[in-house]
C-alpha positions in Angstrom: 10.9 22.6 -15.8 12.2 25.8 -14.1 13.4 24.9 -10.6 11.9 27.3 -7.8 14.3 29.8 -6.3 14.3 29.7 -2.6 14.8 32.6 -0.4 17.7 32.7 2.0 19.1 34.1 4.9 23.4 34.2 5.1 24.2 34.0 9.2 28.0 35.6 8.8 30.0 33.9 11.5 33.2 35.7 13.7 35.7 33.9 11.1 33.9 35.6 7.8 32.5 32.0 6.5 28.7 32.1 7.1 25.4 29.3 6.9 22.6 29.3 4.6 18.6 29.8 6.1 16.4 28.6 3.7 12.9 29.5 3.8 10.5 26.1 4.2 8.1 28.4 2.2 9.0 31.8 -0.3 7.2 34.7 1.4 3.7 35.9 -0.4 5.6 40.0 0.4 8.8 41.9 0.8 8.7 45.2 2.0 11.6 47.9 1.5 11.9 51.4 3.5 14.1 53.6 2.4 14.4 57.7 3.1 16.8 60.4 3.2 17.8 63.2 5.4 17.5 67.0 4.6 17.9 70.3 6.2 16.7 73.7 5.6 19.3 76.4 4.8 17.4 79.6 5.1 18.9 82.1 2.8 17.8 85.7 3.5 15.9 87.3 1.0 14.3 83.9 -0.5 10.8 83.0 -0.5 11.7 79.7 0.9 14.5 77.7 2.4 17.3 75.7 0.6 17.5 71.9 0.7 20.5 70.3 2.2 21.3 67.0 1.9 22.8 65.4 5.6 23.0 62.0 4.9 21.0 58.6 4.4 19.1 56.1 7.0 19.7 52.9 7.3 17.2 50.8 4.7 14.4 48.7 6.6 12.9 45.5 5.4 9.9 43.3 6.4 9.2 40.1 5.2 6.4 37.6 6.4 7.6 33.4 6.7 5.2 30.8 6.7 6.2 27.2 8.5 4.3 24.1 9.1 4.9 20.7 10.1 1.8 19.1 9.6 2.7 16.7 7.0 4.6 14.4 9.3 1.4 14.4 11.6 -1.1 15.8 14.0 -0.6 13.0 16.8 1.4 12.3 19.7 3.9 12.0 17.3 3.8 15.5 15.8 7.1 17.5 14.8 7.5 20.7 16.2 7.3 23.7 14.1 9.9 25.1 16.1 12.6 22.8 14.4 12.2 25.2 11.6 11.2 28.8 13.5 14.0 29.1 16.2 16.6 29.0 13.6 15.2 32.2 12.4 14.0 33.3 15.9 17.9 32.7 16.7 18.6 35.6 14.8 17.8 38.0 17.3 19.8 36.5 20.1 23.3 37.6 21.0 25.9 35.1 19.4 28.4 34.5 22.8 31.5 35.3 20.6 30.6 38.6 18.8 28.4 39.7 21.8 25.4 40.8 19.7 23.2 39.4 17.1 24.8 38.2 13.7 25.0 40.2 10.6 22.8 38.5 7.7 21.7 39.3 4.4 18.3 38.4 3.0 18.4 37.1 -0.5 16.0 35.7 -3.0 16.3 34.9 -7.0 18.7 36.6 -9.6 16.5 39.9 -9.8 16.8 41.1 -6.2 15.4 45.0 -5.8 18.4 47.4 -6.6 20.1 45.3 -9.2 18.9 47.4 -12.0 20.2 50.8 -10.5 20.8 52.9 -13.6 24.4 52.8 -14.5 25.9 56.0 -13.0 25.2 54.2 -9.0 28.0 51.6 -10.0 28.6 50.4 -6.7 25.5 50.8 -5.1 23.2 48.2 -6.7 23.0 44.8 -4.9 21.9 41.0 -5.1 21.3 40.8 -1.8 20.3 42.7 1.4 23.0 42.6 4.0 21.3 43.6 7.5 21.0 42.5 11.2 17.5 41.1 12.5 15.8 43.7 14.7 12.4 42.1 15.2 10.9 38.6 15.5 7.0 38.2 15.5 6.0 34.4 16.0 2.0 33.8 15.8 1.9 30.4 16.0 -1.7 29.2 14.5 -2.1 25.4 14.6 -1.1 22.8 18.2 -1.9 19.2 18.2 -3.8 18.1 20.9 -0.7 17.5 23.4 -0.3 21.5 22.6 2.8 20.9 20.5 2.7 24.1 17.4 2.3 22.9 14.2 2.1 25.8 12.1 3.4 29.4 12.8 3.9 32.6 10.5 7.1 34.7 11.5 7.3 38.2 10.3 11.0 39.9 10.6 12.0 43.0 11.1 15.3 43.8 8.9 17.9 46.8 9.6 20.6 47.3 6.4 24.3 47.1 7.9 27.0 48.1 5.6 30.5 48.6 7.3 32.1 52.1 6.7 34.7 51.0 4.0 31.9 49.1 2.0 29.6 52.2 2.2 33.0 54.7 1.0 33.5 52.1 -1.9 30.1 51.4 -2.9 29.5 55.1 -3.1 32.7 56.5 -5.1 31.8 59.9 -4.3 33.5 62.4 -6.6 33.8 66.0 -6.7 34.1 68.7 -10.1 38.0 68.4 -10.7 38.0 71.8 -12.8 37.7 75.7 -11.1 35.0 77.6 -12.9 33.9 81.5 -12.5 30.9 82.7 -11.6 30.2 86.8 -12.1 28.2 88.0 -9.1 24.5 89.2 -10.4 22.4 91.8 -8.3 21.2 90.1 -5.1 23.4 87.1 -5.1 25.6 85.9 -2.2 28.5 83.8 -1.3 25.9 81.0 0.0 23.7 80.9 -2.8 26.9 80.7 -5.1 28.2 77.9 -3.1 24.9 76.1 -3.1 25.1 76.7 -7.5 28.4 75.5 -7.8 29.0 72.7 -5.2 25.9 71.7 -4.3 25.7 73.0 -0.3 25.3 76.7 0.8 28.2 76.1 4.2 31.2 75.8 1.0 30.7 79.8 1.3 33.7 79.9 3.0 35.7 77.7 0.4 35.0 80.2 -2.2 35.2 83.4 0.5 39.2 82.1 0.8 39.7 81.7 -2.8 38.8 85.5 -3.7 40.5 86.6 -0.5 36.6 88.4 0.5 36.6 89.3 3.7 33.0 90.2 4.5 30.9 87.6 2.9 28.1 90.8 2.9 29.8 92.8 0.1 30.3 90.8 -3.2 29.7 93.5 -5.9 27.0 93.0 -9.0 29.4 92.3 -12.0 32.2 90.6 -9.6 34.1 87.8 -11.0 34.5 85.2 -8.4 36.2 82.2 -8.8 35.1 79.0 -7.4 37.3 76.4 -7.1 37.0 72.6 -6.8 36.5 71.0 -3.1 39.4 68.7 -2.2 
């Protein structure tokens, strides 16, 4: 018999050991959000603007928990759901030591989303999604008759957190390691060559010093211009 997989929540503590929330029940959805930003480079004499990558946001995740205590009793004698909610709700409370709310990751199963990246991300695929709680929605549905809650379905609110070394590793940027040349065609300038060659119009500059061209304006048809690597 296949045993269930439980999802979990890691609580990192100060002292880098951490403890284990597991789920009472696994979650019927899990919700990623995940978007880039761009700007437009407007190029003169192009029917529309460049696209220039700026940088990432920070992934969001939702994910719905269900908890009830029913089983050991509606009476005067009822458990609490919130033995079970406020170790989640906890989450969103600021931990006296660190002075803010804990870092966690949110895991579930051998097959988490972004394990399967296609091979050239390396680093960047995951088994887990490390993040700080942003949001706690109780709705409590079910109260014995002394009004203690019985039942209660807790959607959170998840923010990705990566520290900066983590995200420079995971990464591994890399730039071309070779100098190529470009000959200048009619219409062509330093920024449109800079956006061919390494990927962002603003290099202009990089490939202005290397030629030694002074005005940016008056690169020739038929000009040999060589483009170096960036550092």
């Amino acid at each position: 018999m296949v045993q269930l997989s439980k999802a979990k929540v890691k609580v990192f503590k100060h002292d880098g050991s951490f403890d284990e929330l597991v789920v009472q029940y696994n979650p019927s959805s899990l919700s990623f959000d995940k978007a880039v930003r761009t700007a437009d480079i407007a190029i003169p004499g192009l029917d529309s603007p460049l696209k220039q990558f700026v940088r990432g946001t920070a992934e969001t995740a939702t994910v719905e928990l269900f908890f009830d205590t029913t089983e050991s009793g509606t009476g005067a004698r009822a458990v609490s759901v919130t033995t079970l909610t406020d170790r989640f709700y906890a989450l969103v409370k600021i931990d006296p030591q660190t002075h803010a709310p804990p870092v966690c990751a949110f895991l579930w199963g051998d097959r988490f989303p972004g394990d399967s990246l296609p091979e050239r991300y390396g680093n960047q695929r995951r088994t887990e999604f490390p993040c700080v709680v942003t949001g706690v929605k109780q709705d409590f549905t079910l109260f014995s008759p002394e009004g203690t809650p019985l039942r209660a379905v807790l959607a959170l609110k998840l923010e990705e957190h990566v520290p900066l070394q983590r995200q420079v590793e995971r990464l591994n940027l890399q730039s071309s390691d070779h100098t190529r040349t470009h000959v200048v065609a009619a219409g062509e300038t330093l920024a449109l060559v800079a956006w061919q060659y390494l990927h962002s119009p603003r290099e202009w500059k990089h490939i202005a010093r290397a030629n030694a061209v002074d005005d940016p304006r008056r690169v020739l048809p038929g000009q040999a211009l060589t483009v170096p690597p960036l550092a």
